[in-house]
mmJSON file of the N, C-alpha and C atoms, coordinates in Angstrom:
{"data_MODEL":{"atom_site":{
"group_PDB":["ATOM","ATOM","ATOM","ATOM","ATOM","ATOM","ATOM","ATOM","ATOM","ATOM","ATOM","ATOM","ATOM","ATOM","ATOM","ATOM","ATOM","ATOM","ATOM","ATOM","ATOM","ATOM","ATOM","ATOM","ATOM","ATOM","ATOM","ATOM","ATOM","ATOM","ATOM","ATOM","ATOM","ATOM","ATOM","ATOM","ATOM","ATOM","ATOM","ATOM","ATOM","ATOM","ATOM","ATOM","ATOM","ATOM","ATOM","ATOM","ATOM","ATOM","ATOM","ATOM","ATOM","ATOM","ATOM","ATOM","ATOM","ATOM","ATOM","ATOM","ATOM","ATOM","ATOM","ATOM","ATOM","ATOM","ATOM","ATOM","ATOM","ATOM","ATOM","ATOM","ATOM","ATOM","ATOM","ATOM","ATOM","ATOM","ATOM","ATOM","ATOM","ATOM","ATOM","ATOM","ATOM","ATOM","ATOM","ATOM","ATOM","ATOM","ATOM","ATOM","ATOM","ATOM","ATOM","ATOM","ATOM","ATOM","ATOM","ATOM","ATOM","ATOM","ATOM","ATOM","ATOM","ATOM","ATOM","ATOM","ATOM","ATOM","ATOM","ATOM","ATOM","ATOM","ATOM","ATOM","ATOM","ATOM","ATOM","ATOM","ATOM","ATOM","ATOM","ATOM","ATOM","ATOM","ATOM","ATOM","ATOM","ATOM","ATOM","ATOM","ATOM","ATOM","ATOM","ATOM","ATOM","ATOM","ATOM","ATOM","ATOM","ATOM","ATOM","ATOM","ATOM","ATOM","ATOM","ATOM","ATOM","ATOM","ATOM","ATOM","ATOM","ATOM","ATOM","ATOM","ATOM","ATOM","ATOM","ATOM","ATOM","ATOM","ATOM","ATOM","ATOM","ATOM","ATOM","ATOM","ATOM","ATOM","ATOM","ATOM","ATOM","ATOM"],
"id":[1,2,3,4,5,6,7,8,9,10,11,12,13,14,15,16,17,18,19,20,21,22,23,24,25,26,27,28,29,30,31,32,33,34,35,36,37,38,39,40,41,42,43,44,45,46,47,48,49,50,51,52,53,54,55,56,57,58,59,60,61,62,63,64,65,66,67,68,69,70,71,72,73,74,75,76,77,78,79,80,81,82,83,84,85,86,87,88,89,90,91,92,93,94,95,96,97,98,99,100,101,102,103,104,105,106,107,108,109,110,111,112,113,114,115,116,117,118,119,120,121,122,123,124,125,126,127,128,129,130,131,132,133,134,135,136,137,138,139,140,141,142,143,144,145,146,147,148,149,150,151,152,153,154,155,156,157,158,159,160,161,162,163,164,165,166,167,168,169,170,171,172,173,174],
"type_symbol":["N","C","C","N","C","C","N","C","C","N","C","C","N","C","C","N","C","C","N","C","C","N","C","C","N","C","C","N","C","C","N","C","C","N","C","C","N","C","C","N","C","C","N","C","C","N","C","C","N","C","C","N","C","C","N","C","C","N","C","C","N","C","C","N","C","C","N","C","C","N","C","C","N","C","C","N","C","C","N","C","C","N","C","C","N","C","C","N","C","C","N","C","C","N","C","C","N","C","C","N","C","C","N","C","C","N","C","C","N","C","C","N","C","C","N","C","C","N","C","C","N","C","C","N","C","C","N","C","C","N","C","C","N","C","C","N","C","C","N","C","C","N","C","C","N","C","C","N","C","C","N","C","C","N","C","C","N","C","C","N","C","C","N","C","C","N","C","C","N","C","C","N","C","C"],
"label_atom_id":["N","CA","C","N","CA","C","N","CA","C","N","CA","C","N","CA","C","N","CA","C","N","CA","C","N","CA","C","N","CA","C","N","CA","C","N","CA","C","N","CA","C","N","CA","C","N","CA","C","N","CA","C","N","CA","C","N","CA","C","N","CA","C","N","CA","C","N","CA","C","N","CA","C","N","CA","C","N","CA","C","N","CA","C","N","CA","C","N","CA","C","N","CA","C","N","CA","C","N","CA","C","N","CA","C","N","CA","C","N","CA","C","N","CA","C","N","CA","C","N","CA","C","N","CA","C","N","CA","C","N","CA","C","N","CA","C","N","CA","C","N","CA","C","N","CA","C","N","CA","C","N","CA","C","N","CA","C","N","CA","C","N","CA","C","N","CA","C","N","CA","C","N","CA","C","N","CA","C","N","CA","C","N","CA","C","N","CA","C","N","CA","C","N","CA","C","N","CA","C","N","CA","C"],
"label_alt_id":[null,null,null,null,null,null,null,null,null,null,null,null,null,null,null,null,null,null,null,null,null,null,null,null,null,null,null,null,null,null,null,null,null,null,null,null,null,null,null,null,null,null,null,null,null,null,null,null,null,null,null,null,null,null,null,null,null,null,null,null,null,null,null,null,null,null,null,null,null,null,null,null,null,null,null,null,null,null,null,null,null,null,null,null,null,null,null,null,null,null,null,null,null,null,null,null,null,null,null,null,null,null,null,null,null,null,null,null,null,null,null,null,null,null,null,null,null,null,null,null,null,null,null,null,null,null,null,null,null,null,null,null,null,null,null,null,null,null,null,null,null,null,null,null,null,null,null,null,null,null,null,null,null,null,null,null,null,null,null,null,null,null,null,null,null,null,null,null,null,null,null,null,null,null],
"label_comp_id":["UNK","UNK","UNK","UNK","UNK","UNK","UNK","UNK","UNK","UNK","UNK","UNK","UNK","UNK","UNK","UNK","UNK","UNK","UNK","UNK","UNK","UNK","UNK","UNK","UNK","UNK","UNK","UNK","UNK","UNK","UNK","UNK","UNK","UNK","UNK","UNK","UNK","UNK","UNK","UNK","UNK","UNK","UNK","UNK","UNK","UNK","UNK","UNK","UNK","UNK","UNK","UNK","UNK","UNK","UNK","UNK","UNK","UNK","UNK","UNK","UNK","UNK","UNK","UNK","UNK","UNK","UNK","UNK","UNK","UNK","UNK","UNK","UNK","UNK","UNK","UNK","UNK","UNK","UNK","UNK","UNK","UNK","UNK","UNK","UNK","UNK","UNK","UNK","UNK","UNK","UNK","UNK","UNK","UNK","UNK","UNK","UNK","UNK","UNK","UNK","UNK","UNK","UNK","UNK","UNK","UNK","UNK","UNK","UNK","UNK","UNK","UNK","UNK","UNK","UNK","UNK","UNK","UNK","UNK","UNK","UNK","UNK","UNK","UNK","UNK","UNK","UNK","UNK","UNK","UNK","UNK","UNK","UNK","UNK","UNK","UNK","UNK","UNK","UNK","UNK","UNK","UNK","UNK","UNK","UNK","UNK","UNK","UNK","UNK","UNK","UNK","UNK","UNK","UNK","UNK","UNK","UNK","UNK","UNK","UNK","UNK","UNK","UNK","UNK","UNK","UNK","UNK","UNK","UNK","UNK","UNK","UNK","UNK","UNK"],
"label_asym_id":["A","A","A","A","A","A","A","A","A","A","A","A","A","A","A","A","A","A","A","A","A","A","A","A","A","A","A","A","A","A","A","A","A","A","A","A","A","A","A","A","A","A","A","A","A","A","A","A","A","A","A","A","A","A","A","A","A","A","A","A","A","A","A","A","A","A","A","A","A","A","A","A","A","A","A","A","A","A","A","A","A","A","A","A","A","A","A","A","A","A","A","A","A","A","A","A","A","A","A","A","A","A","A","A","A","A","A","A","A","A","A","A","A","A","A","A","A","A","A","A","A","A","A","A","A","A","A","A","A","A","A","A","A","A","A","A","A","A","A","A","A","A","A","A","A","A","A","A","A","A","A","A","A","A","A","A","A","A","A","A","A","A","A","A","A","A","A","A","A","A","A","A","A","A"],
"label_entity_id":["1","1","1","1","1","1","1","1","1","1","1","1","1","1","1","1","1","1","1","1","1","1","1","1","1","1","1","1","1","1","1","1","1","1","1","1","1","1","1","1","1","1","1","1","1","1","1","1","1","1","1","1","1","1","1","1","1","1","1","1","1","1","1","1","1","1","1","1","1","1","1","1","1","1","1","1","1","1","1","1","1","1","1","1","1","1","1","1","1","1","1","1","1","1","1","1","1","1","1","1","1","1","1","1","1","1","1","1","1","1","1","1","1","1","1","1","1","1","1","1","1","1","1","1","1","1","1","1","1","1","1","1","1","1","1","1","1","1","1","1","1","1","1","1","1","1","1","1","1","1","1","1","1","1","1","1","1","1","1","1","1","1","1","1","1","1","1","1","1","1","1","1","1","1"],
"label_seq_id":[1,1,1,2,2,2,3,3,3,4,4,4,5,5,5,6,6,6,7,7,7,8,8,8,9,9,9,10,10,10,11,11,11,12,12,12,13,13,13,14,14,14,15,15,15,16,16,16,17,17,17,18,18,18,19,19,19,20,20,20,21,21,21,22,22,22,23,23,23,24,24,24,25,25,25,26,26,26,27,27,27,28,28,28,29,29,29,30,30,30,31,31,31,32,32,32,33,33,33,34,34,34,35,35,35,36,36,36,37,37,37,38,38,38,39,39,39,40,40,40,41,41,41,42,42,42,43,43,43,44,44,44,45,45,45,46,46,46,47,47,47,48,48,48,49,49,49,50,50,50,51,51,51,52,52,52,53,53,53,54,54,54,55,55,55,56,56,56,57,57,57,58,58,58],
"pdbx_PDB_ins_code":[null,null,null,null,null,null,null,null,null,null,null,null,null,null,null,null,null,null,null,null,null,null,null,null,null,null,null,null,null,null,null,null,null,null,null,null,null,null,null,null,null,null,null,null,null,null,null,null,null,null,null,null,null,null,null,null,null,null,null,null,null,null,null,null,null,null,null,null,null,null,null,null,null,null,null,null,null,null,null,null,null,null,null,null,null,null,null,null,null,null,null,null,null,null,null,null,null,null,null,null,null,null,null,null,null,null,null,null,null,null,null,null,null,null,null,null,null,null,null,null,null,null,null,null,null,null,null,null,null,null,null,null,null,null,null,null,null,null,null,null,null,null,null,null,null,null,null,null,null,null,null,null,null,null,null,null,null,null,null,null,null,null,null,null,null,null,null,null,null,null,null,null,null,null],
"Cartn_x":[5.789,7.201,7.448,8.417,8.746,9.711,9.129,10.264,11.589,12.437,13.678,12.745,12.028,12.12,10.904,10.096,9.554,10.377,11.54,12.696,13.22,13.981,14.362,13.535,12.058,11.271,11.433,11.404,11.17,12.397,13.475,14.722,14.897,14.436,14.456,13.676,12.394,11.277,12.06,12.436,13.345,13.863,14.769,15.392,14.83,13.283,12.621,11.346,10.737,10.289,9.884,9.609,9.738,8.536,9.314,8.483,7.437,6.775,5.851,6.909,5.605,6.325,6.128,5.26,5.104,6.796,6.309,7.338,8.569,9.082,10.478,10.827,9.939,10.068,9.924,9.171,9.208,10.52,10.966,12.531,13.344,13.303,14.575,14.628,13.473,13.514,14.265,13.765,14.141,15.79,15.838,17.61,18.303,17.728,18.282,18.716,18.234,17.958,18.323,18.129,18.548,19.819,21.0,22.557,22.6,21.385,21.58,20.834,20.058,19.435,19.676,20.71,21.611,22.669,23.243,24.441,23.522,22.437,22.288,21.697,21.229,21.035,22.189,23.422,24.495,25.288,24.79,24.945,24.173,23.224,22.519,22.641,22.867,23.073,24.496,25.116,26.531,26.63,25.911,25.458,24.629,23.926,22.9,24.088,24.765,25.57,26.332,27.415,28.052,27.559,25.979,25.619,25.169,24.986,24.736,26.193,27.225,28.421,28.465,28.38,28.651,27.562,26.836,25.304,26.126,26.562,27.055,28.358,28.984,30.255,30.421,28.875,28.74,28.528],
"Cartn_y":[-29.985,-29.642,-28.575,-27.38,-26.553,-26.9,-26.327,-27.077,-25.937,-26.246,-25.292,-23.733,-24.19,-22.734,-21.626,-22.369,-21.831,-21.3,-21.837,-22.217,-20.803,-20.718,-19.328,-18.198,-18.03,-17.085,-16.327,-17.166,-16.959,-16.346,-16.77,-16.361,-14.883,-14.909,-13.373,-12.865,-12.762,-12.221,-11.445,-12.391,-12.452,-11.418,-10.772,-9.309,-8.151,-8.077,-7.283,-6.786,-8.155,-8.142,-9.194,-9.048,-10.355,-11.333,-12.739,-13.885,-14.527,-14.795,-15.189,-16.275,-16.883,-18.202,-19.57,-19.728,-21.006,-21.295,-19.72,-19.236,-19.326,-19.017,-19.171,-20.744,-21.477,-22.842,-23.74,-23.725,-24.231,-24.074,-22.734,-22.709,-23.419,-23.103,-23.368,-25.074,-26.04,-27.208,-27.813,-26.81,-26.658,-27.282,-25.522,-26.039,-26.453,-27.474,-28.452,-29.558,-29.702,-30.939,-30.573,-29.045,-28.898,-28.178,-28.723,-28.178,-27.043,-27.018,-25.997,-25.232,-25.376,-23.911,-23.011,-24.026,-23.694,-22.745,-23.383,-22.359,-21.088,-21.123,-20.5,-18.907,-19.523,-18.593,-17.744,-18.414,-18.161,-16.962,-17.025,-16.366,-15.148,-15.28,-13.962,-13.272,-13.883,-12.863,-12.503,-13.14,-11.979,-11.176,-11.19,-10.433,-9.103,-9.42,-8.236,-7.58,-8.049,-7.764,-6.655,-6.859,-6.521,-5.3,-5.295,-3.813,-3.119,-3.509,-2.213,-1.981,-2.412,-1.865,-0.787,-1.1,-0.427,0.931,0.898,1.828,2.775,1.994,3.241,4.109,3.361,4.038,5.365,5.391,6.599,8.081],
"Cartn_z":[11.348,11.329,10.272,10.312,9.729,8.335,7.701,6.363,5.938,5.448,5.765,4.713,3.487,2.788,4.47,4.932,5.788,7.275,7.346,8.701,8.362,6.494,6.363,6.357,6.019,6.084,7.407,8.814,9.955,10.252,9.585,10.345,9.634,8.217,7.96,8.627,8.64,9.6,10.557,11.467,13.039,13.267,11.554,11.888,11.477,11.23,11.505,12.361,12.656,13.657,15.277,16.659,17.395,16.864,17.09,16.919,17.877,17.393,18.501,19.486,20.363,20.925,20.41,19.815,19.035,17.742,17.085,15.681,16.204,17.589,18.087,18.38,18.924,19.464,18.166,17.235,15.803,15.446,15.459,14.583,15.154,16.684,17.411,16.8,17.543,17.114,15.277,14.481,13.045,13.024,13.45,13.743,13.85,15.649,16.165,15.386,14.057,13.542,11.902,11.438,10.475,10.405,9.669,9.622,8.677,7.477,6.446,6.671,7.43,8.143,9.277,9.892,11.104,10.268,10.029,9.081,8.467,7.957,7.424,8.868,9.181,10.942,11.132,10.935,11.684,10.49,9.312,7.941,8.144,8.273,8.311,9.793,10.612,12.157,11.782,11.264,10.601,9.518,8.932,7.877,8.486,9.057,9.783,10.812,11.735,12.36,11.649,10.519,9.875,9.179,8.421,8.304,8.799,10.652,11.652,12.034,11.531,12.148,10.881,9.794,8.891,8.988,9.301,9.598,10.443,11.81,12.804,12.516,12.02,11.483,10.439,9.97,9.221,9.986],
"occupancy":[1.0,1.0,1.0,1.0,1.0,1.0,1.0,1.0,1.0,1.0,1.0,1.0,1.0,1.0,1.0,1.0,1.0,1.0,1.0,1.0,1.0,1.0,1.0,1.0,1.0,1.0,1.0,1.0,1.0,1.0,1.0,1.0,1.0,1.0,1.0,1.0,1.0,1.0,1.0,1.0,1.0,1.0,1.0,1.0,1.0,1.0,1.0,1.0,1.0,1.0,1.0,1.0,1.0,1.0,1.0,1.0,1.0,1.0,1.0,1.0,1.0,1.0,1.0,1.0,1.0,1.0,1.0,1.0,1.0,1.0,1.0,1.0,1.0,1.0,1.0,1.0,1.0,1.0,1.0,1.0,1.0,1.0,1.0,1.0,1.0,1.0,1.0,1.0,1.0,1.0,1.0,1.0,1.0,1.0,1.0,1.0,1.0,1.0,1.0,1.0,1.0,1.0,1.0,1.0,1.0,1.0,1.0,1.0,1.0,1.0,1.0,1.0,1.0,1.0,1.0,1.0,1.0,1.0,1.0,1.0,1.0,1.0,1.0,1.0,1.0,1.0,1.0,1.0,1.0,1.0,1.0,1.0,1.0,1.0,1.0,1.0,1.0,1.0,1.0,1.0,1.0,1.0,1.0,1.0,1.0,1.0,1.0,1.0,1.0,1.0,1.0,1.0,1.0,1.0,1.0,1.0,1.0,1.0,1.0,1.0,1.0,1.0,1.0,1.0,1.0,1.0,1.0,1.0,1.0,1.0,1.0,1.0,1.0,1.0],
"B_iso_or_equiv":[0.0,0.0,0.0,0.0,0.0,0.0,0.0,0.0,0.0,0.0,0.0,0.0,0.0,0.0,0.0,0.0,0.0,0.0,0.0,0.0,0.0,0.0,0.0,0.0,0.0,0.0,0.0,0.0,0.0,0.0,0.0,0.0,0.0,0.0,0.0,0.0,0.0,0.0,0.0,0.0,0.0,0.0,0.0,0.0,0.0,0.0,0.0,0.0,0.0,0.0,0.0,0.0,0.0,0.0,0.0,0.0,0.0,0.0,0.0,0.0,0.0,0.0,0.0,0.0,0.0,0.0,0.0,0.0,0.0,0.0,0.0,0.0,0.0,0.0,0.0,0.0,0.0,0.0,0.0,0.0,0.0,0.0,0.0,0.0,0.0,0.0,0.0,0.0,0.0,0.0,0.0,0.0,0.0,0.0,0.0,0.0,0.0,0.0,0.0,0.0,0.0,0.0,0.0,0.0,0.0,0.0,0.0,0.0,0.0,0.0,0.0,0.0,0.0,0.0,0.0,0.0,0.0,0.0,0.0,0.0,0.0,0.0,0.0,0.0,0.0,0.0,0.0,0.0,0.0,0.0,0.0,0.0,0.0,0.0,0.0,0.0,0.0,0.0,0.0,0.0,0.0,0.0,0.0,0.0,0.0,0.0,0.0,0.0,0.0,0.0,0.0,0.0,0.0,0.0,0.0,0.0,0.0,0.0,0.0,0.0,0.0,0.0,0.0,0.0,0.0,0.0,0.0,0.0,0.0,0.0,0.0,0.0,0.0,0.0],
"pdbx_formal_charge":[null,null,null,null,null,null,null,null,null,null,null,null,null,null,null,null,null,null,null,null,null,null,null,null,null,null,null,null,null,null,null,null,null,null,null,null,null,null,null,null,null,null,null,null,null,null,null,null,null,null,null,null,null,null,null,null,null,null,null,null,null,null,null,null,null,null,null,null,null,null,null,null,null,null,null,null,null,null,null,null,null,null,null,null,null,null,null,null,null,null,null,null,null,null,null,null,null,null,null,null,null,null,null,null,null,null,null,null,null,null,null,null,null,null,null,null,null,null,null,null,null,null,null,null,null,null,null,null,null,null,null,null,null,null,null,null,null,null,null,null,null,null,null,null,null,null,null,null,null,null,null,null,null,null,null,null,null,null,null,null,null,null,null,null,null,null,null,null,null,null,null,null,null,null],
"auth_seq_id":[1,1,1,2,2,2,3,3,3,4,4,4,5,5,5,6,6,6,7,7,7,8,8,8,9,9,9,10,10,10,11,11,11,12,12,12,13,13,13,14,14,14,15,15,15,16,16,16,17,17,17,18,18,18,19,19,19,20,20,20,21,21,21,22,22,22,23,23,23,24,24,24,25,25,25,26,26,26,27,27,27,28,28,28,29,29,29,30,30,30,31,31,31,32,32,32,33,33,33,34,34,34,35,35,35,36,36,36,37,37,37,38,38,38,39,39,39,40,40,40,41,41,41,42,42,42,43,43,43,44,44,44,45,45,45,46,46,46,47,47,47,48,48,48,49,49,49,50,50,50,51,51,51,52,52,52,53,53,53,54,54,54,55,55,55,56,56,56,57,57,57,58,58,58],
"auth_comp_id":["UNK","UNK","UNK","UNK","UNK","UNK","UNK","UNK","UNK","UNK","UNK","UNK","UNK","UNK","UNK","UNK","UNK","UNK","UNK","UNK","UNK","UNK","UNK","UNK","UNK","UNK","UNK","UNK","UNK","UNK","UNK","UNK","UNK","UNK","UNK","UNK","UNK","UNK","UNK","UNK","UNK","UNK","UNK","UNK","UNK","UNK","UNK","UNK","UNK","UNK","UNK","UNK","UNK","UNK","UNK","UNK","UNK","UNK","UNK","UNK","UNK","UNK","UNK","UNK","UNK","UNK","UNK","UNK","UNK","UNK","UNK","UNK","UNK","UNK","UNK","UNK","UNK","UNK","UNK","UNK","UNK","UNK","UNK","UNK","UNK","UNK","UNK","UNK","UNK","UNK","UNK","UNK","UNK","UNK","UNK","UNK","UNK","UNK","UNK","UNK","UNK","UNK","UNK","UNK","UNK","UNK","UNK","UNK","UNK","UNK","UNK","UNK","UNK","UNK","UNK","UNK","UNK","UNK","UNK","UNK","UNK","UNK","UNK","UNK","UNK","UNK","UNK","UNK","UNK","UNK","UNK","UNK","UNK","UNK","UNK","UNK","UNK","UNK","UNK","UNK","UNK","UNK","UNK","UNK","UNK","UNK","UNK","UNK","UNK","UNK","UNK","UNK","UNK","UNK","UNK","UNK","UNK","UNK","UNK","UNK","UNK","UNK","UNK","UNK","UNK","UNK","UNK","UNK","UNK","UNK","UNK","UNK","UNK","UNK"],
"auth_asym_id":["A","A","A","A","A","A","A","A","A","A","A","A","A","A","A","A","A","A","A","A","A","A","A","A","A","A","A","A","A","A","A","A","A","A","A","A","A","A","A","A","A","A","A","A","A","A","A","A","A","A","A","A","A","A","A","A","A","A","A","A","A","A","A","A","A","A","A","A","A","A","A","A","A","A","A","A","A","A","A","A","A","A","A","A","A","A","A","A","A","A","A","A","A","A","A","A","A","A","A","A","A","A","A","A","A","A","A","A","A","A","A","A","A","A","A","A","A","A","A","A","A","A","A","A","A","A","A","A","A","A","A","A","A","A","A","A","A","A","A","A","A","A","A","A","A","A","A","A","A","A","A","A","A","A","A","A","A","A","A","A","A","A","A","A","A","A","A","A","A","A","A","A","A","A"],
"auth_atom_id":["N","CA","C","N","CA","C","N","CA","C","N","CA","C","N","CA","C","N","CA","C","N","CA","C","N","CA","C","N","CA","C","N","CA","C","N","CA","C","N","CA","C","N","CA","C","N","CA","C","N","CA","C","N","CA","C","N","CA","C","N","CA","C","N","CA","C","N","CA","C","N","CA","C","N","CA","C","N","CA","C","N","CA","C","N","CA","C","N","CA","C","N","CA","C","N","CA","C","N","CA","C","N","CA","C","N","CA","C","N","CA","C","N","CA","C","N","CA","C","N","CA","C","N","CA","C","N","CA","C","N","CA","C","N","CA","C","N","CA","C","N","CA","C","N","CA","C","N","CA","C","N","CA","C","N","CA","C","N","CA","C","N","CA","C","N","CA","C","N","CA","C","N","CA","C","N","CA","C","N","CA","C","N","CA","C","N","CA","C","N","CA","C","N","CA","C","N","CA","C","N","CA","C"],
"pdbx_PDB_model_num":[1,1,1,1,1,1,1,1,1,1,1,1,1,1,1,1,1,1,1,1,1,1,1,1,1,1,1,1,1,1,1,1,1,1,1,1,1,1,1,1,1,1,1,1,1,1,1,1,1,1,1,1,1,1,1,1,1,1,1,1,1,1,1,1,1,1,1,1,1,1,1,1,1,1,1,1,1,1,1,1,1,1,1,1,1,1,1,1,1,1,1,1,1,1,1,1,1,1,1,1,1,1,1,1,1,1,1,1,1,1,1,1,1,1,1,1,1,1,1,1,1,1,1,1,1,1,1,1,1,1,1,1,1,1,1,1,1,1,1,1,1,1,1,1,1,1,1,1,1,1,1,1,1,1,1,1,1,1,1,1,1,1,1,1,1,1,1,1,1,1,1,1,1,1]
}}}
């Protein structure tokens, strides 16, 4: 089982490069089950979100 400091590695990873299929199905399960790594997913895809808006707008 994935432990959350390893859960966040992957999820940073994620926005630079694709995950395998094992590395995607590990997290996803992670998730399912972890709330502070869930939130935290949901933190950084808005965060990343937020500075390609800011990126294009230049």
């Amino acid at each position: 089982m994935l432990t959350c400091k390893d859960a966040s590695e992957l999820l940073s990873q994620a926005q630079d490069r694709p995950l395998g299929l094992r590395e995607r199905l590990v997290l996803k399960l992670h998730l399912l089950i972890c709330h502070g790594c869930s939130n935290f997913s949901r933190q950084l895809d808005l965060i990343c979100a937020t500075l390609r808006r800011i990126r294009d707008d230049d």
